[in-house]
N, C-alpha and C positions, 0 to 999 in steps of 0.2 A: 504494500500500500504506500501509499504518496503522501504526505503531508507538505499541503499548499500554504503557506503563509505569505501575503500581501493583504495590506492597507483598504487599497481601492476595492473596491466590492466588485463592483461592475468590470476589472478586470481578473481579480481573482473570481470568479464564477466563468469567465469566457476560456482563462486557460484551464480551469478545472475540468469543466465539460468537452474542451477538445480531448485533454487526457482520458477523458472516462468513453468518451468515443472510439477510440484507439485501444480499449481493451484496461485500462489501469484502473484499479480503485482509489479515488483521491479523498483525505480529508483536510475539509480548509478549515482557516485560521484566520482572522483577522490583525492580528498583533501577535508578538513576540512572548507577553505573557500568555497568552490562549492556546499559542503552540507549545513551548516548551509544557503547558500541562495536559495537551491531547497528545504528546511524544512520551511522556510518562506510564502514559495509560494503555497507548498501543502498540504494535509491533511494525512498524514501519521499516521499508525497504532503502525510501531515499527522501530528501526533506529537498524543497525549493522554497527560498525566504527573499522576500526583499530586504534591502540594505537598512534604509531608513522605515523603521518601524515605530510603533507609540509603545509605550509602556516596558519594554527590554528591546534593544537595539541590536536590529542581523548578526553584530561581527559577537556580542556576548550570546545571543541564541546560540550559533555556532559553535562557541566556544563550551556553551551549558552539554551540546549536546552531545560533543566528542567527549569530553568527560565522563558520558553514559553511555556511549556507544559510540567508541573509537572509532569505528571502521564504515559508518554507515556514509553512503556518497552525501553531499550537500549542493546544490546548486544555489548560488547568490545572483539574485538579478539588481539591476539600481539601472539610474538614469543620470546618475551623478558622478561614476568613474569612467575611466579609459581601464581598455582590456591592459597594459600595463600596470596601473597605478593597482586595480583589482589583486592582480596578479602579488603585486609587494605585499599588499594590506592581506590577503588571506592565507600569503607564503604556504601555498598548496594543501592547505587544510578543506578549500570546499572549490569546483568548478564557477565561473562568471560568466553571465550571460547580460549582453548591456541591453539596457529599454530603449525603445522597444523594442519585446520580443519578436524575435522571428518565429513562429511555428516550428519550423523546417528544421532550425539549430536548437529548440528544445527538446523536438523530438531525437533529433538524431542525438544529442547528447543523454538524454535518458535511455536512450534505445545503446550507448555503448555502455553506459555503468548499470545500467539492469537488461544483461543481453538478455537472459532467460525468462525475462516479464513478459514480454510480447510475443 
């Protein structure tokens, strides 16, 4: 399962439902404290967060969740980095994808870190 976390409603619902089209089970989140306690709860394959969040902030989500689960993939999206500056700031702890998303390179990047999902 997927644990969606972004802000925007109306975007988090539009990438959840492409994913769950595609075969994925997604559960979303609206903020950073909402995920880290529906991650608690469930057994999750891979987590997509955005960067800037309200109430716990992407790079400490990240951070809470490799603490409980070293190994699980993380995908960070924002509209506020470069694929470089991404790249320093999460020194290879989670994948970056910049806003807007492309479909094409979300799928293909979940489709390489969960080959076996789809």
């Amino acid at each position: 399962m997927i644990l969606f976390v972004e802000d925007d409603a109306l975007s988090r619902r539009a990438y959840s439902e492409l994913l769950r089209t595609i075969g994925y089970q997604v559960a979303e989140a609206k903020d950073g404290a909402e995920a880290l306690e529906l991650f608690s709860k469930g057994a999750f394959d891979l987590v997509i967060a955005d960067l800037v969040l309200p109430r716990l902030h992407g790079l400490n989500l990240v951070e809470l969740i490799h603490s409980e689960a070293p190994n699980i993939p993380i995908i960070v999206i924002s509209g506020y980095l470069s694929d470089s500056a991404a790249k320093i700031i999460l020194e290879g702890s989670a994948e970056f994808i910049p806003k807007p998303i492309d479909p094409k390179i979300l799928t293909a990047t979940i489709q390489r870190l969960l080959p076996a999902k789809v």
